[in-house]
N, CA, C and O atoms as a MOPAC input file, in Angstrom:
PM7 MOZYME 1SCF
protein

 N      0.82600 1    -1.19100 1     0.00000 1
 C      0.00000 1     0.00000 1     0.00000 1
 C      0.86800 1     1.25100 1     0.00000 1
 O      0.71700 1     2.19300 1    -0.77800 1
 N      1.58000 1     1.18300 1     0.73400 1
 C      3.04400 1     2.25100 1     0.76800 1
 C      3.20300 1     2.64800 1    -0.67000 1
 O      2.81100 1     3.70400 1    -1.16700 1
 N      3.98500 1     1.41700 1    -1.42800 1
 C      4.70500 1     1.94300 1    -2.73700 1
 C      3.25400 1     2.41300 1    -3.92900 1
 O      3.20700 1     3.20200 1    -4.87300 1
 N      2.24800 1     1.51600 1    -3.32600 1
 C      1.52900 1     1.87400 1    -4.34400 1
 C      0.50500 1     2.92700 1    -4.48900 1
 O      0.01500 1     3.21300 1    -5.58200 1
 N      0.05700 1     3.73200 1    -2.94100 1
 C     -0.27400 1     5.18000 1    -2.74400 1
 C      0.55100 1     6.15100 1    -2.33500 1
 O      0.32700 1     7.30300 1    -1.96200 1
 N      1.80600 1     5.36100 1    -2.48900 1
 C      2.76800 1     7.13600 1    -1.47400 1
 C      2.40400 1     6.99600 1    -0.19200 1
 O      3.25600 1     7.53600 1     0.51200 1
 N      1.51900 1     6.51500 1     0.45600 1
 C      1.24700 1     7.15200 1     1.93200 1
 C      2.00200 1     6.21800 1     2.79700 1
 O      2.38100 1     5.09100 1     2.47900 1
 N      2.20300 1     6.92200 1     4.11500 1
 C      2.48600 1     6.22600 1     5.39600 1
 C      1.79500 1     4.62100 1     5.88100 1
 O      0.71900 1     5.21400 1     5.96100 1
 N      1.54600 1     3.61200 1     6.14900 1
 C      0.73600 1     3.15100 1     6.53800 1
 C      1.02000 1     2.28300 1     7.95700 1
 O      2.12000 1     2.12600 1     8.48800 1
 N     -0.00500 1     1.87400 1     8.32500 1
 C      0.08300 1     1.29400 1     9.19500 1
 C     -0.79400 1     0.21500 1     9.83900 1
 O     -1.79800 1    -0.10200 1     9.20100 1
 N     -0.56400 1    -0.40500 1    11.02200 1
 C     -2.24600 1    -1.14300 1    11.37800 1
 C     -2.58400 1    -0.80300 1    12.71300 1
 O     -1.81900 1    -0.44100 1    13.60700 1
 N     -4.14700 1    -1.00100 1    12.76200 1
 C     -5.14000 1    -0.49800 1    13.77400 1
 C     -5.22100 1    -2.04100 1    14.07000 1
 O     -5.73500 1    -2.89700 1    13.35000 1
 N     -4.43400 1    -2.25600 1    15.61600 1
 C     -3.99500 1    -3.90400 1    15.88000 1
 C     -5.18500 1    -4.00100 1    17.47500 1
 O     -4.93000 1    -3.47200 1    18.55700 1
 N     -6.73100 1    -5.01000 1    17.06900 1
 C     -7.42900 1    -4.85700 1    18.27400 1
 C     -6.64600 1    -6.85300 1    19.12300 1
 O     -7.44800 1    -7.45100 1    19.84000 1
 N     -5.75600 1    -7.27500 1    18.97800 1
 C     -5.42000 1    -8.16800 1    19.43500 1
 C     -4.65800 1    -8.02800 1    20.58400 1
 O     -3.69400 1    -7.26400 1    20.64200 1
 N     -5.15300 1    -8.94200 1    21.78900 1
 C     -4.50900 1    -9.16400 1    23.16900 1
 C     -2.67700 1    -9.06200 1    22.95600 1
 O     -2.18900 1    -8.24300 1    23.73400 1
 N     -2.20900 1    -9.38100 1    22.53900 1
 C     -0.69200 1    -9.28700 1    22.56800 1
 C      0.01400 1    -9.05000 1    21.58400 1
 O     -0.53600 1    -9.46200 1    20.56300 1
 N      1.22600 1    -8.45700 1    21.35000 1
 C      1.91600 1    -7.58500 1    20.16500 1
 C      2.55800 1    -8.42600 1    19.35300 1
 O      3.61500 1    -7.94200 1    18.94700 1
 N      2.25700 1    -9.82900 1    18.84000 1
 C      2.77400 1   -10.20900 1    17.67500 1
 C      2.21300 1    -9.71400 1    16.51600 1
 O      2.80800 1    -9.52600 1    15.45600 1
 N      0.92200 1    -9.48700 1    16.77800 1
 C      0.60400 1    -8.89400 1    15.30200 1
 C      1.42600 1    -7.36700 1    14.97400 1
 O      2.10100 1    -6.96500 1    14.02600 1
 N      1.05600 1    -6.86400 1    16.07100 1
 C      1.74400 1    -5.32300 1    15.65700 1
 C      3.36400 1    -5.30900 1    15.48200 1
 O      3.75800 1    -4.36400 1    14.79800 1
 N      4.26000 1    -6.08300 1    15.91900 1
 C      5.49000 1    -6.23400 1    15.72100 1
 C      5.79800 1    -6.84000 1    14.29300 1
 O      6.57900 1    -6.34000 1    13.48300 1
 N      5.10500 1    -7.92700 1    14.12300 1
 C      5.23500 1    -8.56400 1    12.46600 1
 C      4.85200 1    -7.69800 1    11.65300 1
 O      5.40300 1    -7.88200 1    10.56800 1
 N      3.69400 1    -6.23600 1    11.65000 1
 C      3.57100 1    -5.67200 1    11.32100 1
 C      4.75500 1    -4.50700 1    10.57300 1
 O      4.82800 1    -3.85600 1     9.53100 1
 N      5.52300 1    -4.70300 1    11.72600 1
 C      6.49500 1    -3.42000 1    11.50700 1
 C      7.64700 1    -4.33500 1    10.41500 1
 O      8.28800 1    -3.92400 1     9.44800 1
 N      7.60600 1    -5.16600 1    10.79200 1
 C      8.32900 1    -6.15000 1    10.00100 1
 C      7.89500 1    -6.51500 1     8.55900 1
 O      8.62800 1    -7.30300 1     7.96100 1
 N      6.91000 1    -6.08900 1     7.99000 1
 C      6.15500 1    -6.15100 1     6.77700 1
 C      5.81400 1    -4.64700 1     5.90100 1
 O      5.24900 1    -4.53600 1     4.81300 1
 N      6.52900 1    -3.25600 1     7.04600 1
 C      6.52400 1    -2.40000 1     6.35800 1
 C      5.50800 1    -1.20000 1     7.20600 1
 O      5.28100 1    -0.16500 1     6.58000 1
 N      4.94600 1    -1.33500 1     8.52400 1
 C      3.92200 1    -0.41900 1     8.71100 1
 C      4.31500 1    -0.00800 1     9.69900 1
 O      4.52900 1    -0.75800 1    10.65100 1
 N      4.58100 1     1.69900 1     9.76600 1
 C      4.98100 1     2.66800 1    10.60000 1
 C      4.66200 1     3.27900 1    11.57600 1
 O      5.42300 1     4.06400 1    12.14200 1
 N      3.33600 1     2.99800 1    11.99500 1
 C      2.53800 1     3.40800 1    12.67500 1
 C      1.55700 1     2.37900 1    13.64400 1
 O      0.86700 1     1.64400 1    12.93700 1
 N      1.38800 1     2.20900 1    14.89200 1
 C      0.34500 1     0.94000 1    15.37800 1
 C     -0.36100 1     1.95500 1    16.29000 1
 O      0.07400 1     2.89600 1    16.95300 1
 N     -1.76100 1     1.38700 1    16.08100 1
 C     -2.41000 1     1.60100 1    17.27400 1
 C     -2.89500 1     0.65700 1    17.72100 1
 O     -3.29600 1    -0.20300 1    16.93600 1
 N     -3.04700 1     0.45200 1    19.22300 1
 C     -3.57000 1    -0.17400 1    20.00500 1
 C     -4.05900 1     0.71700 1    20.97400 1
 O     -3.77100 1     1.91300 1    20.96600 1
 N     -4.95000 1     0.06700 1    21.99400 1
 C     -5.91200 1     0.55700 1    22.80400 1
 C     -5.15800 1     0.49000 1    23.94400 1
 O     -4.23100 1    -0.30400 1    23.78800 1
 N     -5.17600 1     1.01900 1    25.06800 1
 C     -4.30800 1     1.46900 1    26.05400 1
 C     -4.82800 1     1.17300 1    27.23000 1
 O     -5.99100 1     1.49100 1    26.98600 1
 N     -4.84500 1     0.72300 1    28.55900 1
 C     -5.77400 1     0.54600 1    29.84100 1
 C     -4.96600 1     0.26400 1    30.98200 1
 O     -4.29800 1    -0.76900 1    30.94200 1
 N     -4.87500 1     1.32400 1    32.45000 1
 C     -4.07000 1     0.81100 1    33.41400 1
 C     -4.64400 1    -0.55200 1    33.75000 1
 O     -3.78500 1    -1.41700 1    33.92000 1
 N     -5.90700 1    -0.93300 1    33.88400 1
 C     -6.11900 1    -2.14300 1    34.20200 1
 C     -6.97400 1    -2.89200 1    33.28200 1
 O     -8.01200 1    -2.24700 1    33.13000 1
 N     -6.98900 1    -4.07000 1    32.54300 1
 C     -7.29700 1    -4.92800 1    31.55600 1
 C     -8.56100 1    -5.68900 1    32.21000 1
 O     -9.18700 1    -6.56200 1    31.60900 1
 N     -8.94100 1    -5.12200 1    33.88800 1
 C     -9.90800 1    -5.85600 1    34.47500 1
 C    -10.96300 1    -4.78000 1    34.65000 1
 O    -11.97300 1    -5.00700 1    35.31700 1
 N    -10.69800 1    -3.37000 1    33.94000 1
 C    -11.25600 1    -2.24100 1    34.51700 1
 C    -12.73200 1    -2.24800 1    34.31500 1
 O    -13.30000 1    -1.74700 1    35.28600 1
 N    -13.52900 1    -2.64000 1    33.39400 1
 C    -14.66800 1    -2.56500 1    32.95500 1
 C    -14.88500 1    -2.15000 1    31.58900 1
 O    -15.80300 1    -2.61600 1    30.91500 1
 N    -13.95500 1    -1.16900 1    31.10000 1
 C    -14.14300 1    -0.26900 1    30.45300 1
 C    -14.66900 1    -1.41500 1    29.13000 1
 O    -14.63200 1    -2.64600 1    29.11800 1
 N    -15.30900 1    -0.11300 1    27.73400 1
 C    -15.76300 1    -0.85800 1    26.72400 1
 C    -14.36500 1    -1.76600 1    25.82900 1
 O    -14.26500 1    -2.74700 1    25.09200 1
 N    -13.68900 1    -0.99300 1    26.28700 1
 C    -12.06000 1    -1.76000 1    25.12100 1
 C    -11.31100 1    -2.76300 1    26.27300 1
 O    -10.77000 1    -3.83300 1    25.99300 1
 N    -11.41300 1    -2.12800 1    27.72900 1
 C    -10.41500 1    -2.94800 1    28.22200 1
 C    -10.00600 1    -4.29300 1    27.95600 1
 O     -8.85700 1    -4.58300 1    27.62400 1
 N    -11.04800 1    -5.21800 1    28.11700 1
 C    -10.79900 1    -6.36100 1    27.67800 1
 C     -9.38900 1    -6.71600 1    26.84200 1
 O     -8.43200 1    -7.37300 1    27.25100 1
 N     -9.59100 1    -5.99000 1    25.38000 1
 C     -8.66600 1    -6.11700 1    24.62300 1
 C     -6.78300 1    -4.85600 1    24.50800 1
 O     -5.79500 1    -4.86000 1    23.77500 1
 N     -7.04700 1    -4.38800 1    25.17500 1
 C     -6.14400 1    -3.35400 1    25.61100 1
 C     -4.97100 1    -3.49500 1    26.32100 1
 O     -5.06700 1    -3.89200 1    27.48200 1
 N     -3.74400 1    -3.22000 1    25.80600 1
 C     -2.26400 1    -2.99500 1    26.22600 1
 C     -2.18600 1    -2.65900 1    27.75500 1
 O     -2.58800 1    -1.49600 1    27.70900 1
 N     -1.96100 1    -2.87900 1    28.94400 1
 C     -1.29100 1    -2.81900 1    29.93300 1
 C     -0.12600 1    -2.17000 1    30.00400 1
 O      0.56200 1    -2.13700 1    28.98400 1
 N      0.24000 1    -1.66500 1    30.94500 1
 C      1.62600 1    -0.45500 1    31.03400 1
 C      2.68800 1    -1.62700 1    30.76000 1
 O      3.02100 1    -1.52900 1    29.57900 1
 N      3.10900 1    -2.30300 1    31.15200 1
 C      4.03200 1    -3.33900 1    31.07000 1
 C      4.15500 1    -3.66400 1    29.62500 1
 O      5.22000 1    -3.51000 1    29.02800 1
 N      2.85100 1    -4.20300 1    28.94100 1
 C      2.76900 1    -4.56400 1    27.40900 1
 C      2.95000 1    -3.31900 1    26.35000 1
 O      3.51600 1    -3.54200 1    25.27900 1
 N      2.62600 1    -2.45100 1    26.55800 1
 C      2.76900 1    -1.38000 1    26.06800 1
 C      4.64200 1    -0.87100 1    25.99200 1
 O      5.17000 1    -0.32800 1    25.02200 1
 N      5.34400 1    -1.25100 1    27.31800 1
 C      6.90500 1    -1.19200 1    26.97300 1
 C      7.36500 1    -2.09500 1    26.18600 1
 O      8.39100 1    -2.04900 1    25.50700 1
 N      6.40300 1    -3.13500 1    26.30200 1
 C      6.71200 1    -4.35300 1    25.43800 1
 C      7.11400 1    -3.97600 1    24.20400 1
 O      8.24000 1    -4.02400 1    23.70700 1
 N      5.78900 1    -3.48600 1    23.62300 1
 C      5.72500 1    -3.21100 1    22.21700 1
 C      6.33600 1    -1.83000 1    21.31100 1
 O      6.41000 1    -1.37800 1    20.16800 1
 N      6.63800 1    -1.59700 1    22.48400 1
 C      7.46600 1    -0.14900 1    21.95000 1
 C      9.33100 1    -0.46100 1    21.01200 1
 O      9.99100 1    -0.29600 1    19.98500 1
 N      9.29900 1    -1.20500 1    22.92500 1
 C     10.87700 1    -2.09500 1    22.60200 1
 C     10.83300 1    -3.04900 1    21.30300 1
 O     11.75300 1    -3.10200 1    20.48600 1
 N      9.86700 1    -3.65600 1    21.23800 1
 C     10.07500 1    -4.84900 1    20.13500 1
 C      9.90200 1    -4.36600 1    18.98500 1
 O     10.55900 1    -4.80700 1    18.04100 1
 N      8.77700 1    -3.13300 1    18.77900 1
 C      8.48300 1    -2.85900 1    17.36300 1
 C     10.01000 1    -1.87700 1    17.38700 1
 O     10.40800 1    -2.12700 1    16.24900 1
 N     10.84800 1    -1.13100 1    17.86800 1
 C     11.80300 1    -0.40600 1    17.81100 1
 C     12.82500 1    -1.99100 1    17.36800 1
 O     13.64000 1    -2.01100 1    16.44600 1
 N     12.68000 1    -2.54200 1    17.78600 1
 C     13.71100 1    -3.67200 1    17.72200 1
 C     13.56100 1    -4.23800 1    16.10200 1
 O     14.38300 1    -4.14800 1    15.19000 1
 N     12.72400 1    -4.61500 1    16.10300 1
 C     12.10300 1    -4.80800 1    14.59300 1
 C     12.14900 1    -3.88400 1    13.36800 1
 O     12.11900 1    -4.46300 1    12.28200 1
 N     12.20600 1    -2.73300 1    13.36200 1
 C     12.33300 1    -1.56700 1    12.13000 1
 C     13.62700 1    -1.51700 1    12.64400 1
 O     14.21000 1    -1.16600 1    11.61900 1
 N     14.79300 1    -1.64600 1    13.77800 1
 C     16.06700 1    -1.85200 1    12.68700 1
 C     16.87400 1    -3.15500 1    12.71400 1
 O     18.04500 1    -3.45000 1    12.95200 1
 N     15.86700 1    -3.74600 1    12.40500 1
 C     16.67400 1    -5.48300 1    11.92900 1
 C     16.26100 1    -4.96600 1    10.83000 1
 O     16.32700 1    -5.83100 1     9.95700 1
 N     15.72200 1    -3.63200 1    10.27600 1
 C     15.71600 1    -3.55800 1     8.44400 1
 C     16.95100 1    -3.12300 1     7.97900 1
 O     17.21900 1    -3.12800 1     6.77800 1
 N     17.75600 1    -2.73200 1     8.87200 1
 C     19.00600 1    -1.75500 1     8.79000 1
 C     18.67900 1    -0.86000 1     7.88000 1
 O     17.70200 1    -0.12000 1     7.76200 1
 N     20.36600 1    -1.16000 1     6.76600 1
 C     20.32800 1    -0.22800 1     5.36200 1
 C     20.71900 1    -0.85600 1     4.52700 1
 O     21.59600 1    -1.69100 1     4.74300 1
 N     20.03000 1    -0.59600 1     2.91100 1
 C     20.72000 1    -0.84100 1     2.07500 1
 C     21.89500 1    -0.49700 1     1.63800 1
 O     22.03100 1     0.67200 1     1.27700 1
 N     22.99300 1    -1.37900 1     1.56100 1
 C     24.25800 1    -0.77100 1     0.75500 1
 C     25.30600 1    -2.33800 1     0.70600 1
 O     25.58400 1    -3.31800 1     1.39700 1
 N     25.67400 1    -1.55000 1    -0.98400 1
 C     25.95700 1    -2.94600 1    -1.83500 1
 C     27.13200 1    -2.83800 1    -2.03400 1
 O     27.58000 1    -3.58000 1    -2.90700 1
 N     28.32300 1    -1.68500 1    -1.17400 1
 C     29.67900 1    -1.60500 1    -1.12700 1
 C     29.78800 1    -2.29600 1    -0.12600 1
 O     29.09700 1    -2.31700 1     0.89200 1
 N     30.83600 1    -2.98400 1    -0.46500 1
 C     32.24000 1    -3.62100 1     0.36600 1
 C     32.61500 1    -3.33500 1     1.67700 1
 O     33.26300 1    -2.36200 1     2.06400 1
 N     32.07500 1    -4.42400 1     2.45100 1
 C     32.30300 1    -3.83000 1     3.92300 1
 C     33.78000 1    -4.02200 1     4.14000 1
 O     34.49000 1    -4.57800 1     3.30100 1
 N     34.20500 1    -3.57300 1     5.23100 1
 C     35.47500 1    -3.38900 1     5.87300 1
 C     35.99100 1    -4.77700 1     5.94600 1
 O     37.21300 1    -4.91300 1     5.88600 1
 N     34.99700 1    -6.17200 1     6.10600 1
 C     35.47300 1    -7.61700 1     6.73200 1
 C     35.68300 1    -7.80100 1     5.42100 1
 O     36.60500 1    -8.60700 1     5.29000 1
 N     35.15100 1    -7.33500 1     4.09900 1
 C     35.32300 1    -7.99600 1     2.58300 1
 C     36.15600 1    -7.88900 1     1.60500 1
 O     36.31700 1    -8.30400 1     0.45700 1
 N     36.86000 1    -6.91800 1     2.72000 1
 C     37.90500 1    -6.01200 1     1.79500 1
 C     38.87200 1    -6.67200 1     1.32000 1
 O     39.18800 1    -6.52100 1     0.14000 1
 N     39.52100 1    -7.51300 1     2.11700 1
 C     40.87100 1    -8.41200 1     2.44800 1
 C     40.55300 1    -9.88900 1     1.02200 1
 O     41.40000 1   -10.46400 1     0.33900 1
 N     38.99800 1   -10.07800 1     1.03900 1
 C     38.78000 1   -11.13200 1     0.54700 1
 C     38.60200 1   -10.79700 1    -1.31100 1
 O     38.04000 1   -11.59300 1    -2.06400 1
 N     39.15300 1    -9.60300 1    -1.71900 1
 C     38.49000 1    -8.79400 1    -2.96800 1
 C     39.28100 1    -9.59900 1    -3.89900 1
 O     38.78600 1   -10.08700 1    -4.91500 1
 N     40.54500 1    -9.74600 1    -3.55300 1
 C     41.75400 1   -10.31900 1    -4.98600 1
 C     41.50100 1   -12.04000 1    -4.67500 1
 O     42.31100 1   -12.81300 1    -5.18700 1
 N     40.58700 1   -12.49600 1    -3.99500 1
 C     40.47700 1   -13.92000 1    -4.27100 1
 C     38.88300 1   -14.04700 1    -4.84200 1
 O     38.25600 1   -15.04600 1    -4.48900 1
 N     38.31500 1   -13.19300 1    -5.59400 1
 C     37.03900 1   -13.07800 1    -6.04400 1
 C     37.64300 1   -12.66800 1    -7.61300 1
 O     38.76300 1   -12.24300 1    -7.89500 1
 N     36.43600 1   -12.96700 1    -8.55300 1
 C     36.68500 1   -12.32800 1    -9.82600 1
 C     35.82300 1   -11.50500 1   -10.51500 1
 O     34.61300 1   -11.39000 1   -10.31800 1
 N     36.34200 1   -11.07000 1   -11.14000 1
 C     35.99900 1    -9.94100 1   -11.60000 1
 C     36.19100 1   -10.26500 1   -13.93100 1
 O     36.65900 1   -11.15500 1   -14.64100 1
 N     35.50800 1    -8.94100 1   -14.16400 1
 C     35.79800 1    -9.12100 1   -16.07100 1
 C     36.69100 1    -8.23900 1   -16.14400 1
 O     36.60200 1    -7.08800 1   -15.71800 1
 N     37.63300 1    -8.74800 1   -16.70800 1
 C     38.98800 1    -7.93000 1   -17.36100 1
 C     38.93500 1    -8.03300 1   -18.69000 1
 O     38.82600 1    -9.16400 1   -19.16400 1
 N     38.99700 1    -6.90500 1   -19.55100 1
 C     39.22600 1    -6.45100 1   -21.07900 1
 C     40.54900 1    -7.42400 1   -21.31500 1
 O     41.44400 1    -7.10100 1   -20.53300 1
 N     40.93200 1    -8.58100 1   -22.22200 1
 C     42.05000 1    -8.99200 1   -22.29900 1
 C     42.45800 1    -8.67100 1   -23.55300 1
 O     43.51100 1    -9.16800 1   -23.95000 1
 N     41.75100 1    -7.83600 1   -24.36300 1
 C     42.62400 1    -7.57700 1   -25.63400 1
 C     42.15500 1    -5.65200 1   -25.78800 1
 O     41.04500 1    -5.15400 1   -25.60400 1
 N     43.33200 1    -5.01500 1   -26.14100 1
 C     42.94200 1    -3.79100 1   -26.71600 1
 C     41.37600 1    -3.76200 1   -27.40900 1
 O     40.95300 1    -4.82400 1   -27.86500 1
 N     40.57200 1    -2.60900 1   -27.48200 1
 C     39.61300 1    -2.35600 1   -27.88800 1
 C     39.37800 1    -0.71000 1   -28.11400 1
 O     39.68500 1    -0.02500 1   -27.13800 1
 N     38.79900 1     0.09800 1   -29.44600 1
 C     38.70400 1     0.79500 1   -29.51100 1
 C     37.31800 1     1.70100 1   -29.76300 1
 O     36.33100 1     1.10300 1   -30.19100 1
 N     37.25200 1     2.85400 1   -29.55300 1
 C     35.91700 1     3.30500 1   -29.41100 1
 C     35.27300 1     2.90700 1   -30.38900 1
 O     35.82100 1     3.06300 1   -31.48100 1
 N     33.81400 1     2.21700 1   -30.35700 1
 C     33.26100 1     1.64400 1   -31.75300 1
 C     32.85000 1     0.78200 1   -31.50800 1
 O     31.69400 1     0.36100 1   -31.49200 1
 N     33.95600 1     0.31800 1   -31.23100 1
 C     33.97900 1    -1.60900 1   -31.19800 1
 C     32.80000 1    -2.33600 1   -30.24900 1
 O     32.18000 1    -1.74700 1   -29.36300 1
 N     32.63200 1    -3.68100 1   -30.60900 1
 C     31.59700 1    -4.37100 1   -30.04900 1
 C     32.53800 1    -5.14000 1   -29.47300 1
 O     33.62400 1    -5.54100 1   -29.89300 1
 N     31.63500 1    -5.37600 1   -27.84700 1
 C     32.47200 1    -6.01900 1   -27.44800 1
 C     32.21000 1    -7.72000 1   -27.42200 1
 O     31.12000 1    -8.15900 1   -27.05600 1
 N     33.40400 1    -8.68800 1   -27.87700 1
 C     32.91900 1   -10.00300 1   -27.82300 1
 C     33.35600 1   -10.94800 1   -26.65500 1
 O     33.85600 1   -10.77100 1   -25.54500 1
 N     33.01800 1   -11.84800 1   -27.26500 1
 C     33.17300 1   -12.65700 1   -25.63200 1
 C     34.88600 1   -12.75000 1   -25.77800 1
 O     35.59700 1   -12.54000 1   -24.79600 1
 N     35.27000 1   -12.97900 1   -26.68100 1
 C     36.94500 1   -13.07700 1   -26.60400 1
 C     37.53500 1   -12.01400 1   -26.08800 1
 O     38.62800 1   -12.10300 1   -25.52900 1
 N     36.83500 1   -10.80500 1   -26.22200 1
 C     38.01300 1    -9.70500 1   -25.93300 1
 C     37.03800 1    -9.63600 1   -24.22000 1
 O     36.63200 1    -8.50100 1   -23.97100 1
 N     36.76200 1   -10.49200 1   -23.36900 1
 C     36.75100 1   -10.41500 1   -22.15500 1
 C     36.94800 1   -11.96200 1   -21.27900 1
 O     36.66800 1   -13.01600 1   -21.85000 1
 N     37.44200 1   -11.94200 1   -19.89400 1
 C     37.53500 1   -12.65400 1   -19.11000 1
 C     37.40200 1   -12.74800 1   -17.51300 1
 O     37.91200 1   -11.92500 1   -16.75300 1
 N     36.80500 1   -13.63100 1   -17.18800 1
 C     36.90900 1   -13.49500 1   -15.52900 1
 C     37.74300 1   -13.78800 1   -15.29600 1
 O     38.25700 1   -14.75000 1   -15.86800 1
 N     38.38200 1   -13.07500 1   -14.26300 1
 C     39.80600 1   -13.68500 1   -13.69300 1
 C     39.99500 1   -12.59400 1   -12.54600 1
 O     39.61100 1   -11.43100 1   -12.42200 1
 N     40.70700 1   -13.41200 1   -11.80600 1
 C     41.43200 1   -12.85300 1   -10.01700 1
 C     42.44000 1   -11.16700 1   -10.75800 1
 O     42.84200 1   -11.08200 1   -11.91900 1
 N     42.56800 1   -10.32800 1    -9.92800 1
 C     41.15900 1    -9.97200 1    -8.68500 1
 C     40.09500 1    -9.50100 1    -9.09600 1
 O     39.55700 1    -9.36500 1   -10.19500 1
 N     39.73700 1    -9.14600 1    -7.52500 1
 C     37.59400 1    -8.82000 1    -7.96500 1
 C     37.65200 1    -6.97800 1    -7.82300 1
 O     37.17600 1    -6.35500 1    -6.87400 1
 N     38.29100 1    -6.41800 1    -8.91200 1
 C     38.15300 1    -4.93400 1    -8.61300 1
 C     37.53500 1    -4.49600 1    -9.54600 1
 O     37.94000 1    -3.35500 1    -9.77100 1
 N     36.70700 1    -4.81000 1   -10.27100 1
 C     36.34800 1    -4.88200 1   -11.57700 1
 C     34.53300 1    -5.26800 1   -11.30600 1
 O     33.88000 1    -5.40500 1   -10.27100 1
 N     34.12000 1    -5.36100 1   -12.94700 1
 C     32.62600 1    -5.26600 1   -12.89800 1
 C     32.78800 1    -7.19300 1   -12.35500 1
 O     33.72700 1    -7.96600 1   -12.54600 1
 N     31.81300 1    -7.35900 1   -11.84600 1
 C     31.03200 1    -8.99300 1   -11.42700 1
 C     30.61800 1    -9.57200 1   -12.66900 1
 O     29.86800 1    -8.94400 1   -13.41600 1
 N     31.08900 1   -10.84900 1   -12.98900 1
 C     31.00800 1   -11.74700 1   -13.77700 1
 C     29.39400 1   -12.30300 1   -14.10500 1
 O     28.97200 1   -12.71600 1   -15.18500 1
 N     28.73800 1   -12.18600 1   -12.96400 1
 C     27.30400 1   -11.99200 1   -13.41200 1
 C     26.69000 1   -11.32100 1   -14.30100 1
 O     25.62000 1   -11.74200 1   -14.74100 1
 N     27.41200 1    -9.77100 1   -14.88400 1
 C     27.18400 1    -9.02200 1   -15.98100 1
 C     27.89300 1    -9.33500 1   -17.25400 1
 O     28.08600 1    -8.46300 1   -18.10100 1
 N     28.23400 1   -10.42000 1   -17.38300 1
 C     29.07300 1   -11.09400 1   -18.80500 1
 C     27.86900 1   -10.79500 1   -20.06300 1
 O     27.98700 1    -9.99000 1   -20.98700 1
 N     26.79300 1   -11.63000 1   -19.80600 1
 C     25.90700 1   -11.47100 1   -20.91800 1
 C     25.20100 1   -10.22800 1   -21.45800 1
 O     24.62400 1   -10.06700 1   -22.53400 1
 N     25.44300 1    -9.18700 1   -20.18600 1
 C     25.04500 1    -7.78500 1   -20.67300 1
 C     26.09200 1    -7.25000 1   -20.89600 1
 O     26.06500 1    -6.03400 1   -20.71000 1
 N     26.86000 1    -7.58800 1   -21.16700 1
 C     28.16300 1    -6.50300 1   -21.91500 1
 C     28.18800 1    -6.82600 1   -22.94500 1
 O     28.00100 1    -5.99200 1   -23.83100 1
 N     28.42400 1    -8.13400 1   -23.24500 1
 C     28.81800 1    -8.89800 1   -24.56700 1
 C     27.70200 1    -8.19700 1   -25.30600 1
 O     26.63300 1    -7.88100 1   -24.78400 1
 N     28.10200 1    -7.94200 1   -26.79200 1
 C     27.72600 1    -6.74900 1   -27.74400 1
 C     27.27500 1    -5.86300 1   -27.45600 1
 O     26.49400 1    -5.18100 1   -28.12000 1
 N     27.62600 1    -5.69600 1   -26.50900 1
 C     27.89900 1    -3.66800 1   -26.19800 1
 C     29.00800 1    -2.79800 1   -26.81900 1
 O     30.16400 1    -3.20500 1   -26.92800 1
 N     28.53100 1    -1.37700 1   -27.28600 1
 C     29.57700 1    -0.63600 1   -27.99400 1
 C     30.56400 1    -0.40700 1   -26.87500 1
 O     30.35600 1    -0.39700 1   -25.66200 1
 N     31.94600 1    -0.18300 1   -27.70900 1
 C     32.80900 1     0.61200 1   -26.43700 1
 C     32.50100 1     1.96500 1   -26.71600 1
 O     31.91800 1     2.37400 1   -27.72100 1
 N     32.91600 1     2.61800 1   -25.79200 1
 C     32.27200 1     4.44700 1   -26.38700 1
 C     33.93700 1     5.32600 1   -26.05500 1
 O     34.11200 1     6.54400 1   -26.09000 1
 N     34.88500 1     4.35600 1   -25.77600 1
 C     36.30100 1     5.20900 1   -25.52100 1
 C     37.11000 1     3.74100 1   -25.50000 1
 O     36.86500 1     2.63100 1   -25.02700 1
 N     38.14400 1     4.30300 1   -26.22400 1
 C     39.08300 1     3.02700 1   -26.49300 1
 C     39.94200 1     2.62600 1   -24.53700 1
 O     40.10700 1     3.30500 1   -23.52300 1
 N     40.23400 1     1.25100 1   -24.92000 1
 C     40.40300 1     0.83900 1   -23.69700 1
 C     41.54400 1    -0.64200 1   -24.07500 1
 O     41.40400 1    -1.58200 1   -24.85700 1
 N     42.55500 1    -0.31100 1   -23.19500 1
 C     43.76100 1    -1.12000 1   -23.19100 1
 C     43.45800 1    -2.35600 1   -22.07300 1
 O     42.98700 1    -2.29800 1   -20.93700 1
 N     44.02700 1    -3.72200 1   -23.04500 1
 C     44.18300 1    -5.14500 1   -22.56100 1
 C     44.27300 1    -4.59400 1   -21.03700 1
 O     44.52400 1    -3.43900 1   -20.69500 1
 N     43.96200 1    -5.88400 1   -20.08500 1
 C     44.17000 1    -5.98500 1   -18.72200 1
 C     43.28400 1    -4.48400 1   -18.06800 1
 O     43.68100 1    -3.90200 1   -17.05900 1
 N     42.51800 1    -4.20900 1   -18.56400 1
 C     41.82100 1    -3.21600 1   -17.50400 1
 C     39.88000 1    -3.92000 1   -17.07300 1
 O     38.85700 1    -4.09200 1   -17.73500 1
 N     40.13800 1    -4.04400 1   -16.15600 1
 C     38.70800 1    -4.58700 1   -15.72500 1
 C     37.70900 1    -3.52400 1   -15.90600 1
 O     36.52800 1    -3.73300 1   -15.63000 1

C-alpha cells in the first residue's frame, strides 16, 4: 500500500498481545495503534482487549527492535570484505579495444582480482559498444 499510494501506513492492531503489531512493523507499517488501559480488568468498553503499562513497553521495545533489523541498504564492500576482494573475480578487457567496437566474448575474461565489474554481468556486456578506447588488462 506504501509503494503503491505514497502514503504512510500502518495497522489499527485490536489483538490481546503484540505479535501482530510487531510482524507488522516487520512487513513495512509505521505506525500501530492499540488501545491502552491501566487495568485490563477495569470494565471499560475496550479494556478487555487493551495494552497494559508493562505490554505497552513491550511493544514499543520490540516494534523499535524490529524496524532496525531492516538496517540499510548498501551494496559496497564492507570493511570484513575487503581483504577477501583479490580472491574473487571480476571481467577484465584482455585484448585492446577501440571506441566503436563491439564487445565479444573473446576480448573479455573473468579472472582474479575482484576490482572490476562482477562476472554476473558477462551477458550484458557482450555486444555492447565501447564508447572510448580501452587497453588489454583493464577490468
Amino acid at each position: 500500500m506504501r509503494e503503491r499510494f505514497g502514503l504512510v501506513t500502518g495497522l489499527s492492531d485490536h489483538t490481546i498481545d503484540n505479535t501482530t503489531a510487531i510482524t507488522s512493523v516487520a512487513l513495512g507499517a509505521s505506525i500501530i495503534e492499540k488501545h491502552f488501559t491501566l487495568d485490563r480488568n477495569g470494565g471499560g468498553p475496550d479494556d478487555s482487549f487493551s495494552l497494559e503499562p508493562e505490554d505497552l513497553v513491550a511493544l514499543c521495545r520490540d516494534s523499535k527492535t524490529a524496524w532496525q533489523a531492516f538496517g540499510s541498504v548498501n551494496y559496497g564492500r564492507k570493511r570484513s570484505e575487503q581483504a577477501n576482494v583479490k580472491f574473487r573475480r571480476s571481467l577484465y578487457f584482455v585484448k585492446d579495444l577501440k571506441a566503436g567496437d563491439i564487445i565479444t566474448e573473446d576480448a573479455i575474461r573473468s579472472v582474479r582480482p575482484g576490482f572490476g565489474l562482477a562476472p554476473k554481468f558477462y551477458d550484458k556486456i557482450v555486444g555492447k559498444v565501447v564508447i572510448e578506447d580501452i587497453r588489454k588488462n583493464t577490468c
